[in-house]
C-alpha positions in Angstrom: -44.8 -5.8 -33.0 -42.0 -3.2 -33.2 -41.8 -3.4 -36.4 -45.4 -2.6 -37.3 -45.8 0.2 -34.8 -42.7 1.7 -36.8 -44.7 0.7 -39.8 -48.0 2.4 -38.3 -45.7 6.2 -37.5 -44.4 5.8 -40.8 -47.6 6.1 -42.6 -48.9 8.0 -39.6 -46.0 10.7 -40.7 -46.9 10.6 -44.3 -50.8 11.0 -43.9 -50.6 13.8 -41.2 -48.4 15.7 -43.5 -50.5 15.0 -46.5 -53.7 16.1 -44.5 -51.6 19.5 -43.9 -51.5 20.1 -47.4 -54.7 19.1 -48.2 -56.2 21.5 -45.9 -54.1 24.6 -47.5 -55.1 24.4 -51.5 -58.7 25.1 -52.5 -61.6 22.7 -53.6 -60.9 23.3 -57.2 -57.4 22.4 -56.7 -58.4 18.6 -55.9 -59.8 18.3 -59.5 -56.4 19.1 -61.2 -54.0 16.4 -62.6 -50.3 17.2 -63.7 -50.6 19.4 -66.6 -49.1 15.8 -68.8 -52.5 14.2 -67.9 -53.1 11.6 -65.3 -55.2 11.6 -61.9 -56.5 14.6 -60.1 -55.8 15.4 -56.5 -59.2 13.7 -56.0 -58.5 10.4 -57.4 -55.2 9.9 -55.3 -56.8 10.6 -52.1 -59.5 8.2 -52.9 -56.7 5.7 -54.1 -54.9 6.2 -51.0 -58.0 5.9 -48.9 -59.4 2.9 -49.8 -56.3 1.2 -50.6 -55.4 1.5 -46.9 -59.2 0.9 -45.4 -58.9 -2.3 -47.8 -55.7 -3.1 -46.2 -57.4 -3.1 -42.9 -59.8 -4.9 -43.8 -57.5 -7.6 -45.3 -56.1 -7.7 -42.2 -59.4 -8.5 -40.2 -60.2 -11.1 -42.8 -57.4 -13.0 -42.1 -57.9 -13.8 -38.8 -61.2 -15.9 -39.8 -59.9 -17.4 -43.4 -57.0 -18.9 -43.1 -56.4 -19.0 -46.8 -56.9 -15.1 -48.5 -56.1 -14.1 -52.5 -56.0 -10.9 -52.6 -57.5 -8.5 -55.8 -56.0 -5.9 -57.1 -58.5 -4.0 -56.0 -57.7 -4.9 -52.4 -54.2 -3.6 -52.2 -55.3 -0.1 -54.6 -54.1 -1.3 -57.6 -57.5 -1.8 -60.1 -56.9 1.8 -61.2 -57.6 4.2 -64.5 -56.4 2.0 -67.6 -56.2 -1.3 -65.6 -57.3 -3.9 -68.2 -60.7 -5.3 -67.0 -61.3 -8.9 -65.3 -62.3 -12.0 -67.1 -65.7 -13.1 -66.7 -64.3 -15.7 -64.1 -62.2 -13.5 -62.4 -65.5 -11.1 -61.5 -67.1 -14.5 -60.1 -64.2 -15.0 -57.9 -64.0 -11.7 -56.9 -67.8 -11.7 -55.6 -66.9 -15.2 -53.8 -64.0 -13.5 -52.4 -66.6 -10.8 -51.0 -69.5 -13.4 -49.8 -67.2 -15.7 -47.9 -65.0 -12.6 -46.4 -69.0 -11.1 -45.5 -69.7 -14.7 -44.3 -67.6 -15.1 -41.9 -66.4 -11.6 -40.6 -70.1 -10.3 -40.3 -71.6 -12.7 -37.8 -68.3 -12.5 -35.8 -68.4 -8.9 -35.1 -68.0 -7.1 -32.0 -72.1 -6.1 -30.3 -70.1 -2.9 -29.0 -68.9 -2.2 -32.5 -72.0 -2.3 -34.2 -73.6 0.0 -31.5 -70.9 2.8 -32.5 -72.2 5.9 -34.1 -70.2 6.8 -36.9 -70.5 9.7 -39.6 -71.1 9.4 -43.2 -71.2 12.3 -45.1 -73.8 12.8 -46.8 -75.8 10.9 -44.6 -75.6 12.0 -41.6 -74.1 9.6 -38.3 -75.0 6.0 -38.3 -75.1 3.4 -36.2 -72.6 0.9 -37.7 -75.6 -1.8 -37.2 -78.2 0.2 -39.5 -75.0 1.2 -41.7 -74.5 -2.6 -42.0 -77.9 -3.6 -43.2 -77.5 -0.9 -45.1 -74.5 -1.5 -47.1 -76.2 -5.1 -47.7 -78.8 -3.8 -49.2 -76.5 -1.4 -51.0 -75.0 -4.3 -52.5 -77.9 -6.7 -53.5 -79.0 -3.3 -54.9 -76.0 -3.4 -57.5 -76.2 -7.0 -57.6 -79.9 -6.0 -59.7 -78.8 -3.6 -61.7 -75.7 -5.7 -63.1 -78.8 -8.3 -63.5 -80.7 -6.2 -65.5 -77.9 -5.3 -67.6 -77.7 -8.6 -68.3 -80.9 -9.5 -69.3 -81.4 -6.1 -71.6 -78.3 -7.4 -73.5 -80.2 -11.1 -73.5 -77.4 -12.3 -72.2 -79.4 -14.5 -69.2 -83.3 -14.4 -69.4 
């Protein structure tokens, strides 16, 4: 455990620094990439972010699936230019969610889905009502990729 609260400071250092820096430049200077081309400011803090949220999650997952593949998108890496998935890939990435949703959802802690928590734009949340929301969220997508689909006539 040594090891990974050295881990923890490490990134701890990194990320406290970066937030330094971030909280000297401007807005406008998020939406700037190296003058060669490549991501903005913007798009390497949301990298960074969700890579290590993903992480986290990971993590958690693991304690109630013993076996786990792991996306790319899990560990930050299903960036600009990445080629897209297979057909079968995207099914095994939406099992991947429903079995992680399966069995982490119904396991989770009473007191941590009574936690307030803010989302900007929307306001605080409790992490119950943020939960059905993100559901809904995603059977929401789930329809529009649908529709997609049948406007091409590709299932009726």
């Amino acid at each position: 455990m040594d090891e990974l609260r050295t881990l923890a400071e490490s990134a701890s250092a990194g990320l406290t620094a970066f937030e330094t820096t971030l909280r000297s430049v401007a807005d406008a200077d998020l939406h700037r990439a190296h003058p060669d081309g490549g991501w903005t400011v913007a798009q390497i803090v949301s990298h960074i972010h969700l890579s290590g949220l993903l992480f986290i999650a990971d993590l958690v997952r693991l304690r109630h699936h013993e076996h786990l593949f792991l996306f790319r998108e899990e560990v930050g890496h299903d960036v600009l230019g990445a080629p897209p998935p297979s057909a079968s890939e995207a099914a095994d990435r939406i099992a991947s969610l429903r079995v992680a949703l399966t069995e982490c959802l119904p396991d989770t802690d009473p007191a941590v889905l009574a936690r307030t928590v803010e989302v900007p734009p929307f306001g605080t949340l409790a992490m119950g009502v943020l939960a059905t929301g993100i559901v809904g969220h995603l059977n929401a997508h789930i329809e529009q990729a649908r529709t997609i689909l049948r406007v091409r006539r590709v299932i009726s």
